[in-house]
C-alpha positions as a LaTeX table, in Angstrom:
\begin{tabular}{lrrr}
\hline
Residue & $x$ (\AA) & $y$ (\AA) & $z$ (\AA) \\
\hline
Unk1 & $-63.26$ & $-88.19$ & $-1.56$ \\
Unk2 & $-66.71$ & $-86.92$ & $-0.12$ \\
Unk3 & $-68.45$ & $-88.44$ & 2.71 \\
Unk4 & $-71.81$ & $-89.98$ & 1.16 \\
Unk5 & $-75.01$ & $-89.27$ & 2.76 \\
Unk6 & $-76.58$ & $-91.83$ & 5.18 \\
Unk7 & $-79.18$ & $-92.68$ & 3.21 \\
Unk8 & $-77.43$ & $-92.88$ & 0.05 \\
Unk9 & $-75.47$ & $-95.40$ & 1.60 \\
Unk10 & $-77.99$ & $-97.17$ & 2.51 \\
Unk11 & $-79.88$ & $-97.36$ & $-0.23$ \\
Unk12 & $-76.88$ & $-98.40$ & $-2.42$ \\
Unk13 & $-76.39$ & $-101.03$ & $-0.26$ \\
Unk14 & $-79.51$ & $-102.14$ & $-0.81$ \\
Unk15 & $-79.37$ & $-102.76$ & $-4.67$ \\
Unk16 & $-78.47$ & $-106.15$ & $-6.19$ \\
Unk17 & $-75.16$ & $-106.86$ & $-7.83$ \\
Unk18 & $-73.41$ & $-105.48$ & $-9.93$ \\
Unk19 & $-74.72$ & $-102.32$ & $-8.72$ \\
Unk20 & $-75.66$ & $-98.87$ & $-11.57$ \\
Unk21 & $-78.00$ & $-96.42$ & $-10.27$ \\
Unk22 & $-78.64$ & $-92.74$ & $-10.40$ \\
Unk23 & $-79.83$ & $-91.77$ & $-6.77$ \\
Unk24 & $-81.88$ & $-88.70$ & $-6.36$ \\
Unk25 & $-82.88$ & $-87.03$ & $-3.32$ \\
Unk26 & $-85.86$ & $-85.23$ & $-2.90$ \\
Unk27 & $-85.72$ & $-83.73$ & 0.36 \\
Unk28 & $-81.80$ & $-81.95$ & $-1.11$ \\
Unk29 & $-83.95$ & $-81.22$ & $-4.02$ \\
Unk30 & $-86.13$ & $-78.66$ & $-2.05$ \\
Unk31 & $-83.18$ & $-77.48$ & 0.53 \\
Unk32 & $-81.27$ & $-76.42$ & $-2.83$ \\
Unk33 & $-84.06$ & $-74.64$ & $-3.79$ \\
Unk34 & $-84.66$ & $-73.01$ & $-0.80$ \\
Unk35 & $-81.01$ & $-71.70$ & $-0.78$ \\
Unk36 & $-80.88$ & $-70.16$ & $-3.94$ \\
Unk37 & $-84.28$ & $-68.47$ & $-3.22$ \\
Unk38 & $-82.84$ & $-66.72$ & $-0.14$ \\
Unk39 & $-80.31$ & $-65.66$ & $-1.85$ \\
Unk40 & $-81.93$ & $-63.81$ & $-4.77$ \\
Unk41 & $-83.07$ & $-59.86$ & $-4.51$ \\
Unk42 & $-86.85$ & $-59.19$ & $-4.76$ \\
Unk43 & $-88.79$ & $-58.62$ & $-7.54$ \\
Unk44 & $-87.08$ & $-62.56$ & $-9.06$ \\
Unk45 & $-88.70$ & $-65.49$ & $-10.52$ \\
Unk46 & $-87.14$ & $-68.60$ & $-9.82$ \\
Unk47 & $-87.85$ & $-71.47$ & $-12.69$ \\
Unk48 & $-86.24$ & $-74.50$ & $-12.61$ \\
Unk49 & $-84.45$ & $-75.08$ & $-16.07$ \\
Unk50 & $-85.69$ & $-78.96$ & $-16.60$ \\
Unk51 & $-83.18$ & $-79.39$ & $-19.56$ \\
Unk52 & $-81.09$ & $-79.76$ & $-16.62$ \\
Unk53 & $-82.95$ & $-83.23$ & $-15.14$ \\
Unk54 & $-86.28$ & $-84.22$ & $-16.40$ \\
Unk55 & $-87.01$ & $-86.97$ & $-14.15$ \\
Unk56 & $-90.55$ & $-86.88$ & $-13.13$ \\
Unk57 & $-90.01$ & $-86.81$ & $-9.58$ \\
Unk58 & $-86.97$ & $-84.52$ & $-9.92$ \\
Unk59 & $-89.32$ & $-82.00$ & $-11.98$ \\
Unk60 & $-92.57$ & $-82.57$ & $-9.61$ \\
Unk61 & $-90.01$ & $-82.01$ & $-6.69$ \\
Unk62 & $-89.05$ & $-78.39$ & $-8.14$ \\
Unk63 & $-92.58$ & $-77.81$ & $-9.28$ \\
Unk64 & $-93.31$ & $-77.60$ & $-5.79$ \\
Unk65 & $-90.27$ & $-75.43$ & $-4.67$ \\
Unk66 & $-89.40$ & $-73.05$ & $-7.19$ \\
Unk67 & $-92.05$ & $-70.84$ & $-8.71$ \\
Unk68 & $-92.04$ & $-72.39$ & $-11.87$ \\
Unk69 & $-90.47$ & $-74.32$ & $-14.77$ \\
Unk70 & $-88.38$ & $-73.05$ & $-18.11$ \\
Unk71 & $-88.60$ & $-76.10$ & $-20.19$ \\
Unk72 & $-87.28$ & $-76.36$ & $-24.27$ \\
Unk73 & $-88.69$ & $-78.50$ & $-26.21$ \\
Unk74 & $-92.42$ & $-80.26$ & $-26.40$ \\
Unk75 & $-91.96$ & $-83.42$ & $-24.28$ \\
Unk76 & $-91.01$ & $-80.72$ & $-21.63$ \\
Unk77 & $-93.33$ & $-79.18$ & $-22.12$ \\
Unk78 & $-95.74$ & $-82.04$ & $-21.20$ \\
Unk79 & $-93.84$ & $-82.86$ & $-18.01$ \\
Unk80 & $-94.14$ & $-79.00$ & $-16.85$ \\
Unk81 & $-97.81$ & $-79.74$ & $-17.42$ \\
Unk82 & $-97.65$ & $-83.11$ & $-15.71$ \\
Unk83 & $-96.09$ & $-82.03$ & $-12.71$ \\
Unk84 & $-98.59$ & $-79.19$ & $-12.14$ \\
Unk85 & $-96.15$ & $-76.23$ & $-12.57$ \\
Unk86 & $-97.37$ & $-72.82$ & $-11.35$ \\
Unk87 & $-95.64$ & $-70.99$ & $-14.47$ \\
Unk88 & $-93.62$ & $-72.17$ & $-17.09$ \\
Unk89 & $-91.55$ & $-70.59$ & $-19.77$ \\
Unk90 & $-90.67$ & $-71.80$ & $-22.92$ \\
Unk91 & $-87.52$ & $-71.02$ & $-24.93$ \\
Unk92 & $-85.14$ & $-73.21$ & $-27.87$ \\
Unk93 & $-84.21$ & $-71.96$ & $-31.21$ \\
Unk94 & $-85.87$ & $-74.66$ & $-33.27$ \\
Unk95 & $-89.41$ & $-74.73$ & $-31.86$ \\
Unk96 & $-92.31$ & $-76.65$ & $-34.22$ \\
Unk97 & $-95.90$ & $-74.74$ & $-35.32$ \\
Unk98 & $-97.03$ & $-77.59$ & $-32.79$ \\
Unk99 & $-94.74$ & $-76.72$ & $-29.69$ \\
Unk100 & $-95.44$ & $-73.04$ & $-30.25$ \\
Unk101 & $-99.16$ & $-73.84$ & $-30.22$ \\
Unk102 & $-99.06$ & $-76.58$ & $-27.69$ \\
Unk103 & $-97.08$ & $-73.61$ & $-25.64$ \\
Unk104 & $-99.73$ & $-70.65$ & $-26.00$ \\
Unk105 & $-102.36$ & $-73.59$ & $-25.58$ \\
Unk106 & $-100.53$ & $-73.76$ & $-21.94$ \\
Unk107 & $-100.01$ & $-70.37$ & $-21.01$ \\
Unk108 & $-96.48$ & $-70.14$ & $-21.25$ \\
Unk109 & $-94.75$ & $-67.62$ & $-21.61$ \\
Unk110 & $-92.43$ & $-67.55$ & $-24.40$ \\
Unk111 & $-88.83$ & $-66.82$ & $-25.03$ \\
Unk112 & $-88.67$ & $-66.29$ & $-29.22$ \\
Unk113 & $-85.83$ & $-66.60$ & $-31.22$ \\
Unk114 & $-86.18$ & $-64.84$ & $-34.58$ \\
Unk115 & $-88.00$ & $-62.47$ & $-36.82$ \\
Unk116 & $-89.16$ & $-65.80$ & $-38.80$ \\
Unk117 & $-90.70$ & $-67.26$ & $-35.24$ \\
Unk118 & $-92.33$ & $-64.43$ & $-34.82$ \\
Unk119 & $-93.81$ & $-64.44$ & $-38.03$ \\
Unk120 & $-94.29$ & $-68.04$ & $-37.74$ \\
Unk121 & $-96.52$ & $-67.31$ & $-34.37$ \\
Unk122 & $-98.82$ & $-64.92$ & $-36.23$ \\
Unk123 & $-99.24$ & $-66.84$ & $-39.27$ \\
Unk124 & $-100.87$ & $-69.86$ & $-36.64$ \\
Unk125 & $-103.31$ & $-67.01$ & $-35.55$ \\
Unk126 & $-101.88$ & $-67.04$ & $-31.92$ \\
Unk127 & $-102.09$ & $-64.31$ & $-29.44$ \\
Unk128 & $-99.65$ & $-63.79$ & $-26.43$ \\
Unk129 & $-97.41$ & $-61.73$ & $-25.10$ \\
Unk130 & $-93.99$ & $-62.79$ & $-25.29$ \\
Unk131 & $-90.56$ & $-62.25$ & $-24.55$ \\
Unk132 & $-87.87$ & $-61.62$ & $-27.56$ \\
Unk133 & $-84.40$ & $-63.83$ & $-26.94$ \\
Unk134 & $-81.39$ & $-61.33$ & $-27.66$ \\
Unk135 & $-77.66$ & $-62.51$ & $-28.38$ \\
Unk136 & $-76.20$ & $-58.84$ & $-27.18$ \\
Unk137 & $-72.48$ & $-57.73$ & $-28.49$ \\
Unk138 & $-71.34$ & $-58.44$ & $-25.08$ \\
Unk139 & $-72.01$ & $-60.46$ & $-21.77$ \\
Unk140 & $-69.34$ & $-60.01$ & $-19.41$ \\
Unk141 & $-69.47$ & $-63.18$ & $-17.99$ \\
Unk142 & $-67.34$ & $-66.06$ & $-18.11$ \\
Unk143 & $-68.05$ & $-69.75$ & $-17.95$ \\
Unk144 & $-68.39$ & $-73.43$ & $-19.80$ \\
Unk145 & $-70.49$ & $-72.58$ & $-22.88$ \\
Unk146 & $-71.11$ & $-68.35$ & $-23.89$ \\
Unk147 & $-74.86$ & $-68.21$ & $-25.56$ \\
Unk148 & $-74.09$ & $-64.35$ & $-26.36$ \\
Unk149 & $-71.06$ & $-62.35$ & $-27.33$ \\
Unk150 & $-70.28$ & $-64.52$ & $-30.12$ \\
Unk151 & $-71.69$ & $-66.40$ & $-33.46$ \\
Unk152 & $-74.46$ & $-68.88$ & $-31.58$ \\
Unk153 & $-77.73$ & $-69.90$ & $-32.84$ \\
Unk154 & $-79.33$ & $-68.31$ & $-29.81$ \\
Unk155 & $-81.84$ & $-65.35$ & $-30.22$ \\
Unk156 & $-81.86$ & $-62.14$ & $-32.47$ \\
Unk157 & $-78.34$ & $-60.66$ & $-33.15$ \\
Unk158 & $-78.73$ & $-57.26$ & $-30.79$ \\
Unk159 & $-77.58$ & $-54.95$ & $-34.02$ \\
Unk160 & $-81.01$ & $-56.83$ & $-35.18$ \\
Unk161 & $-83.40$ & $-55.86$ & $-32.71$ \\
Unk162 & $-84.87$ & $-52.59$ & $-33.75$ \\
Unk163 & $-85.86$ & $-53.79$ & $-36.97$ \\
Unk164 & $-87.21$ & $-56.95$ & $-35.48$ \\
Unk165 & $-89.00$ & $-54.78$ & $-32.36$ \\
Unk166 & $-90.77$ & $-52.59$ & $-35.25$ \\
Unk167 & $-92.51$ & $-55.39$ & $-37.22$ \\
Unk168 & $-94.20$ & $-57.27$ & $-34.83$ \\
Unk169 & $-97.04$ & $-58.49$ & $-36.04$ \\
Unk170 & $-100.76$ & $-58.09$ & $-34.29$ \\
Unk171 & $-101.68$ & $-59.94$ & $-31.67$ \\
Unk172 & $-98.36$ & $-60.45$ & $-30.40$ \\
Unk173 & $-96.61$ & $-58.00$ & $-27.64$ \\
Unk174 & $-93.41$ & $-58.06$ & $-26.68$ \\
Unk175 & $-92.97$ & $-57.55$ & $-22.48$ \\
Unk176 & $-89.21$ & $-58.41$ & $-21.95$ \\
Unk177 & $-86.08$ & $-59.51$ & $-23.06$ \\
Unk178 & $-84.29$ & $-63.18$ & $-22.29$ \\
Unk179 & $-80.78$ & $-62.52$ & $-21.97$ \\
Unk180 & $-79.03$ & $-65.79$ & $-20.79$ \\
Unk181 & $-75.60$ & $-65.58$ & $-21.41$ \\
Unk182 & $-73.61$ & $-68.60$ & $-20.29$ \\
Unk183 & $-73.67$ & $-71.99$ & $-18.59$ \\
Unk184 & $-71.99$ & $-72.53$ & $-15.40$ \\
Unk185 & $-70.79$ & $-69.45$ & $-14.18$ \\
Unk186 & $-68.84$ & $-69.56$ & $-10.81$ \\
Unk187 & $-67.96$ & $-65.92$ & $-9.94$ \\
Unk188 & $-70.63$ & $-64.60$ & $-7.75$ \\
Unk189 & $-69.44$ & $-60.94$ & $-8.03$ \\
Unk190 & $-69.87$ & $-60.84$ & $-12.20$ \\
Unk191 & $-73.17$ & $-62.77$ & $-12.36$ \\
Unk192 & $-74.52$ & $-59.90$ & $-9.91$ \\
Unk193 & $-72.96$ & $-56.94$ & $-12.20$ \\
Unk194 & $-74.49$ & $-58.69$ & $-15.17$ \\
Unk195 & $-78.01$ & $-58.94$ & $-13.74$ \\
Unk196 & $-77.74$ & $-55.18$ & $-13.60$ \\
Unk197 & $-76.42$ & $-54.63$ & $-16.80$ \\
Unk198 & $-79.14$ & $-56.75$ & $-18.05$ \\
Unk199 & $-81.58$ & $-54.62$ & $-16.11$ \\
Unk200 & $-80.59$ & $-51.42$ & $-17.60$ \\
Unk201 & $-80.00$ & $-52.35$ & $-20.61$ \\
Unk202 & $-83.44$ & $-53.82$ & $-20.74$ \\
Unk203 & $-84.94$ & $-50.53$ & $-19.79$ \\
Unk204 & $-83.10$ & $-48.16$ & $-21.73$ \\
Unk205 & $-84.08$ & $-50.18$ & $-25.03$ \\
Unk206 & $-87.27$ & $-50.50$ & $-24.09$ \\
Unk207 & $-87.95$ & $-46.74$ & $-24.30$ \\
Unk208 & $-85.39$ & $-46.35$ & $-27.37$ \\
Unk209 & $-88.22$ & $-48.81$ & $-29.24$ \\
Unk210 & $-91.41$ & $-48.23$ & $-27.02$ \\
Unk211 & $-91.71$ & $-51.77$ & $-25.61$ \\
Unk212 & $-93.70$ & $-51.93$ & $-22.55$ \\
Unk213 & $-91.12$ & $-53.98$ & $-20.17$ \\
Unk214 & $-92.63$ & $-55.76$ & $-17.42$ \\
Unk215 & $-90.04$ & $-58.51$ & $-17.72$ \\
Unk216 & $-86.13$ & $-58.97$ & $-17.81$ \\
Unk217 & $-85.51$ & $-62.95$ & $-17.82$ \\
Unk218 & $-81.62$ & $-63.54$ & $-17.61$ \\
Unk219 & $-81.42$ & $-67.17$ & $-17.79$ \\
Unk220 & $-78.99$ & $-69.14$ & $-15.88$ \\
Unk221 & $-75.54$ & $-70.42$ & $-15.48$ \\
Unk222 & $-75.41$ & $-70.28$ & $-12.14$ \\
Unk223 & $-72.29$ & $-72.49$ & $-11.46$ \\
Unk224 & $-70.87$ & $-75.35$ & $-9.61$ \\
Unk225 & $-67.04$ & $-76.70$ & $-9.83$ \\
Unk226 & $-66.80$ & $-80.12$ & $-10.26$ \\
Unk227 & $-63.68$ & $-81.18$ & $-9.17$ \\
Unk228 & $-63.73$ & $-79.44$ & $-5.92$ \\
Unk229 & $-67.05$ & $-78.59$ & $-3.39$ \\
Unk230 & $-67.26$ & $-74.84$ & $-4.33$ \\
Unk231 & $-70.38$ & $-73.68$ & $-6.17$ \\
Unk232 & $-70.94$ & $-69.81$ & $-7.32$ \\
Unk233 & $-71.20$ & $-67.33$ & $-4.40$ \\
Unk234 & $-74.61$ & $-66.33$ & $-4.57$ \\
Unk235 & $-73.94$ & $-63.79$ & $-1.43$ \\
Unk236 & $-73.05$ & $-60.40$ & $-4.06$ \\
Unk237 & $-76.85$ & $-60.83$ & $-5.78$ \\
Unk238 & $-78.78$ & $-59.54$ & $-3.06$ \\
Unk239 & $-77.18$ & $-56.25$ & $-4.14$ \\
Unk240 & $-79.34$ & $-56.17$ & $-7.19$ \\
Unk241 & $-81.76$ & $-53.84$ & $-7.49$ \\
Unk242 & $-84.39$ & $-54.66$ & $-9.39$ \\
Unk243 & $-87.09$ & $-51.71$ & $-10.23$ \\
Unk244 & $-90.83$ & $-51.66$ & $-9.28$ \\
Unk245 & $-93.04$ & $-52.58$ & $-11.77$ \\
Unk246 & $-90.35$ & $-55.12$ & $-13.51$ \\
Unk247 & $-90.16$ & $-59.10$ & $-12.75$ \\
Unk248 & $-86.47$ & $-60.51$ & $-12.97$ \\
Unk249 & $-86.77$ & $-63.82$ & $-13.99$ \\
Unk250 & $-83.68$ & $-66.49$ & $-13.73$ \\
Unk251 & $-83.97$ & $-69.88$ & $-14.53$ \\
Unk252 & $-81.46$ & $-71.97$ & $-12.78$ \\
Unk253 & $-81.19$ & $-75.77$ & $-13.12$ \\
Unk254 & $-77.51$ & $-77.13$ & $-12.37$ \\
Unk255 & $-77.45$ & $-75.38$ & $-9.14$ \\
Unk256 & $-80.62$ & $-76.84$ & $-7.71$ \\
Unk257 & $-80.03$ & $-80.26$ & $-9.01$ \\
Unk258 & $-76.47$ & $-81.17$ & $-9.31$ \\
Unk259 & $-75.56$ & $-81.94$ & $-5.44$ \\
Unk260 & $-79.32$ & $-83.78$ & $-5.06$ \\
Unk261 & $-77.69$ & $-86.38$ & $-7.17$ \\
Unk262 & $-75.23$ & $-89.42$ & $-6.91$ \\
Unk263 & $-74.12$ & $-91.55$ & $-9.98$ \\
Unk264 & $-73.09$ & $-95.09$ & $-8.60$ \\
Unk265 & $-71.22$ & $-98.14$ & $-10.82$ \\
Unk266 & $-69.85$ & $-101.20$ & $-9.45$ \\
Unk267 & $-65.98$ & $-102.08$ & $-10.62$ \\
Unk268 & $-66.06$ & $-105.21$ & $-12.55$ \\
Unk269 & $-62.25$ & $-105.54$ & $-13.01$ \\
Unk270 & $-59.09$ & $-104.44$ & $-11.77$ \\
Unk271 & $-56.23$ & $-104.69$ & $-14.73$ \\
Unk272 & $-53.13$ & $-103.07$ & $-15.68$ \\
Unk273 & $-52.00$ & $-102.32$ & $-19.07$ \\
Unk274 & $-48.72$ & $-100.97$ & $-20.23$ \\
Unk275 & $-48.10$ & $-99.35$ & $-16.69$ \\
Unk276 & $-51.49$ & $-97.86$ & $-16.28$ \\
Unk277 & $-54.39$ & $-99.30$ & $-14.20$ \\
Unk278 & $-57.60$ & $-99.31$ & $-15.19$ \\
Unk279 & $-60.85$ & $-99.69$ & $-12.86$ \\
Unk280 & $-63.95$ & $-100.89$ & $-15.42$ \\
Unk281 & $-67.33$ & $-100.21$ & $-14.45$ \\
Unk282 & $-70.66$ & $-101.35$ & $-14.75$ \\
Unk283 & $-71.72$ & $-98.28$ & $-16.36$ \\
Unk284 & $-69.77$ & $-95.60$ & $-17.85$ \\
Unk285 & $-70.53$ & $-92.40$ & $-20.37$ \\
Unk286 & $-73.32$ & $-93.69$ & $-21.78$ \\
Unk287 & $-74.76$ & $-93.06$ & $-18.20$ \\
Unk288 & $-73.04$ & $-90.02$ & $-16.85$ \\
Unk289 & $-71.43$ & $-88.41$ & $-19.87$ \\
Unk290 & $-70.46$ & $-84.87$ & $-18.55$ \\
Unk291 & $-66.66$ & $-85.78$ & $-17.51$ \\
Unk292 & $-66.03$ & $-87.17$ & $-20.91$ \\
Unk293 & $-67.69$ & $-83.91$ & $-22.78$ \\
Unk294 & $-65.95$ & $-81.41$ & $-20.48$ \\
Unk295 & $-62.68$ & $-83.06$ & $-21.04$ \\
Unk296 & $-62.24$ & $-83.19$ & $-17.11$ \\
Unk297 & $-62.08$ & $-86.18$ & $-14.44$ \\
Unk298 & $-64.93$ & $-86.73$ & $-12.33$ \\
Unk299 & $-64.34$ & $-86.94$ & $-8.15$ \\
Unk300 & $-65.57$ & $-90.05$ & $-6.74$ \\
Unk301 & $-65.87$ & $-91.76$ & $-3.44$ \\
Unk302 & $-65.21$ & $-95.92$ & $-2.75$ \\
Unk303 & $-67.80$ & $-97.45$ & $-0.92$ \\
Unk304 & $-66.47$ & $-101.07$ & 0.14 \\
Unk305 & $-68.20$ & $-104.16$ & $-0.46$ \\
Unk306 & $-66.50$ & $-106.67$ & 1.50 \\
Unk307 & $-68.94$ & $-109.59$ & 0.25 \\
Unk308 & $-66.88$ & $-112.26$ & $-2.19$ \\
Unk309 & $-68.39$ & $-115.14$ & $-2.69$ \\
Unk310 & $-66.08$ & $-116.16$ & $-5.75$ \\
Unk311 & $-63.79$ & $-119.24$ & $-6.00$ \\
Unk312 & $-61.16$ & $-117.32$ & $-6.87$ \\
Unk313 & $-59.15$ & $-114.41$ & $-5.79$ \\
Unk314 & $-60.22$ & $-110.81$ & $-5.48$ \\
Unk315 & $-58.63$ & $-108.34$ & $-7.67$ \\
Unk316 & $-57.54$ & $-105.43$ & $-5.25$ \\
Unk317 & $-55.01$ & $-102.55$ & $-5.55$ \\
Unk318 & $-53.43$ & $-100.53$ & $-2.76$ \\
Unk319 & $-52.27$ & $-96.74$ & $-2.78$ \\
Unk320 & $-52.53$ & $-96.84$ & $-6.41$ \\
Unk321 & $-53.55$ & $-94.22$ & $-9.03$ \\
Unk322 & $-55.92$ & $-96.03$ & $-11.35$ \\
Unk323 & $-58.25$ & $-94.59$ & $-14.49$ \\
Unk324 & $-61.60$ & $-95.19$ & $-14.07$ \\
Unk325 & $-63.44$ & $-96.54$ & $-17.31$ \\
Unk326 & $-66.72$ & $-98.15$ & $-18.06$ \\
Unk327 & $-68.03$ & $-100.85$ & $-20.37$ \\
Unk328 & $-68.25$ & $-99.54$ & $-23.51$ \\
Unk329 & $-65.88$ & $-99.96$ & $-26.48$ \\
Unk330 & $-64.37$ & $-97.18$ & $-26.78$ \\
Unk331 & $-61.35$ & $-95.30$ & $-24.97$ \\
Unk332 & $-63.14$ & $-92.84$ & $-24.67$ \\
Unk333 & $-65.22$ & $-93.90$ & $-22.03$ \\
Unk334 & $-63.39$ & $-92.23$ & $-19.24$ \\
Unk335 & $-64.59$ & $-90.71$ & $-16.32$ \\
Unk336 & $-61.52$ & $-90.18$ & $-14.62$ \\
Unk337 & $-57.87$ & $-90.35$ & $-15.17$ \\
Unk338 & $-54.98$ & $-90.57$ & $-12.68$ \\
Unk339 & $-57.45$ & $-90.75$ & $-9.46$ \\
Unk340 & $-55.02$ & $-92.17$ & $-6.63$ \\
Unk341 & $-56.97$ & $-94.68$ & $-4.32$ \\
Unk342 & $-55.87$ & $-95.87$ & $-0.92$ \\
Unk343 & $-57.93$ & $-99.60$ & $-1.59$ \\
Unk344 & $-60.27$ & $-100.82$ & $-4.38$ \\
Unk345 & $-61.33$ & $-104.18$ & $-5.22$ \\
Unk346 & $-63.60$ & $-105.64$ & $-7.59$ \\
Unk347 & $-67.47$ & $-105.53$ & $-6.17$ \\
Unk348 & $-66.73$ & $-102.36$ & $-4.70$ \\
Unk349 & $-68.63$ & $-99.33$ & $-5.48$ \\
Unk350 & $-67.52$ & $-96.32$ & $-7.49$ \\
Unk351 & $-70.10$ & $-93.35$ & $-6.38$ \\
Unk352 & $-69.49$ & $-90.06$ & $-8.23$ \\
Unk353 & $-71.35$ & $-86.88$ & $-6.39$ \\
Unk354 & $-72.57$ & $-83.44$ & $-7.97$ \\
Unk355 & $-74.26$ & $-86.12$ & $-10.56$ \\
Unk356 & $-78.13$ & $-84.69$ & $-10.34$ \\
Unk357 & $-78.17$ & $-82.15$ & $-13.37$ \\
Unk358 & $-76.33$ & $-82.83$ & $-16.53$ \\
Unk359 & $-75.93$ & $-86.58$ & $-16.40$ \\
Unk360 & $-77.89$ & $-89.30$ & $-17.71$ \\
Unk361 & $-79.90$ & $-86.34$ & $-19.93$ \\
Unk362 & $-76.81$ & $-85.99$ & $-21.81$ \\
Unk363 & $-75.75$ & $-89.17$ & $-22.44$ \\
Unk364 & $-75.47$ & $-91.48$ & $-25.34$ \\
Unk365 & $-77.91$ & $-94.06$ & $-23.50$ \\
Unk366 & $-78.25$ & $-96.58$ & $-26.36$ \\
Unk367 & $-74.95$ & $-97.45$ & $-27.53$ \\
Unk368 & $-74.03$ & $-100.82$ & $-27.16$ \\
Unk369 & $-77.57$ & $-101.58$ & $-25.54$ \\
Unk370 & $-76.50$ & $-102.23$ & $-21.89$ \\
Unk371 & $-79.15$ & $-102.14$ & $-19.30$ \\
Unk372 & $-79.78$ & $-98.54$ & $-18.12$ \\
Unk373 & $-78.96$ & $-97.86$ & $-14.36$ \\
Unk374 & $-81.97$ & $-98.08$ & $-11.85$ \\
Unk375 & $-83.67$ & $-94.90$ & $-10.33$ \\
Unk376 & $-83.63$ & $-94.47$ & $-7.04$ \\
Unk377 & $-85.71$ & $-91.69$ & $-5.36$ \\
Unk378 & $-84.68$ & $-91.00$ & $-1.54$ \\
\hline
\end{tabular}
């Protein structure tokens, strides 16, 4: 179990009972971002992907720190806008005529999926330069979801392209390429060969089809590991040489926002059925649904209440390996299975780290109607 931060202690402490809150922090927020940046070669963007947490103060944070936002959808869109974003790039395979307006209207820059969205673009009358999405025959990367490689409904199939490339309508001019290949990647040393594959390969079809490259956006899927502290090595992307006269642009959101995040649920009850224990929470997947998607189970640290002002006794356990559920009905709100725990009583606190990207965005919020989990901005 990992040591919670000092103020995220305090803080929790501070909430009524029964305690569910998200807990973001602000000042991690900007240290993240800070990180990666030092880590990245020159000549590289850094966007914050804001599929990743679209909290207003989680996006306005990054606004600030990264040098702009990727965002997917209209109401993204507006909160790019809202939180003053420098630059901001727009990609998503099912975009409306009004997000691909409202998305020129704002400068972005966009990431397009298909011959038909192109054509869609010039039959609005819109001018901009833009960047063509390509699912290429091969990524080389490894990780929790491939976007290329394989049958996806992400960008134009790379035996495609050429036809695509020689049709494009006026008004429109392609610049780059968006290449983004997978979702959390953790080797350090493959991400770095595949931002120079994606480099040359970039440049070399450029001149095969006379595109004027001035940008080589590879996405994301830079990677943490949830069930232990490691995150991707960024150390082996310094290596990467990217040309004069080209912008790499990557567009990571997990790694700036996952360990600027807690998830916190008080346990309600303490039971044991047919030899297994069960810890039930005030909360659950339809908070912090990633465990129960990825199939895996969540860390999490106790923090003790030792208030009980009940007339009656405490339900407690001791050196005991206990599955930790929450309120919905379902079994399959799990999000974690055979954890071993030295103490735990009811009215203590369940506090599950790496929970800033990914978590309530996912989730199934409305089932069953509970209350939703208070916000808490450190």
């Amino acid at each position: 179990m990992a040591e919670l931060p000092a103020p995220v202690t305090a803080a929790l402490r501070r909430l009524p009972a029964p305690v569910c809150a998200y807990l973001y922090d602000t000042t991690a927020l900007g240290t993240l971002a800070a990180s990666v940046r030092a880590a990245l070669p020159a000549r590289t963007t850094m966007m914050y992907a804001v599929k990743a947490n679209g909290h207003p103060d989680v996006v306005r944070t990054l606004a600030q720190h990264c040098d702009g936002l990727e965002v997917a959808s209209g109401g993204e869109l507006t909160l790019a806008l809202g939180a003053g974003a420098r630059r901001i790039v727009f990609g998503g395979p099912a975009k409306t005529d009004a997000e691909l307006a409202a998305a020129v209207r704002a400068g972005a820059l966009l990431n397009v999926e298909s011959t038909h969205e192109l054509r869609r673009l010039a039959g609005l009358g819109l001018r901009a330069d833009i960047c063509v999405r390509v699912n290429r025959a091969h990524s080389g990367l490894s990780g929790s979801h491939a976007m290329t490689g394989t049958p996806t409904p992400f960008g134009v199939d790379e035996a495609q392209l050429g036809e695509l490339l020689a049709t494009v309508p006026d008004g429109l001019r392609v610049i780059g390429f968006h290449l983004h290949a997978v979702s959390n990647n953790l080797d350090g040393a493959a991400h770095a060969a595949f931002l120079t594959g994606a480099l040359d390969w970039s440049i070399a079809t450029a001149a095969t089809h006379g595109v004027g490259l001035r940008v080589v956006n590879a996405g994301g899927g830079l990677g943490v590991d949830y069930l232990t502290t490691a995150s991707i090595d960024l150390a082996p992307l310094s290596s990467v040489a990217v040309p004069d006269g080209l912008e790499l642009v990557l567009e990571p959101g997990r790694l700036l926002a996952a360990d600027a995040g807690w998830y916190a649920a008080e346990v309600l009850d303490l039971k044991t059925t047919h030899g297994r224990t069960f810890a039930v929470l005030r909360g659950g997947t339809h908070h912090f649904r990633l465990p129960a998607a990825w199939g895996y189970s969540h860390p999490f640290t106790v923090l003790p209440v030792d208030e009980w002002n009940r007339p009656y006794p405490r339900p407690a356990v001791t050196d005991t390996e206990i599955d930790v559920v929450g309120e919905l009905c379902t079994p399959r709100d799990v999000l974690s299975r055979g954890a071993r725990v030295a103490s735990l009583r009811a009215g203590d606190l369940l506090v599950f780290g790496r929970a800033g990207a990914y978590g309530w965005d996912i989730s199934h919020h409305d089932f069953l109607r509970h209350d939703p989990p208070q916000f808490v901005i450190l």
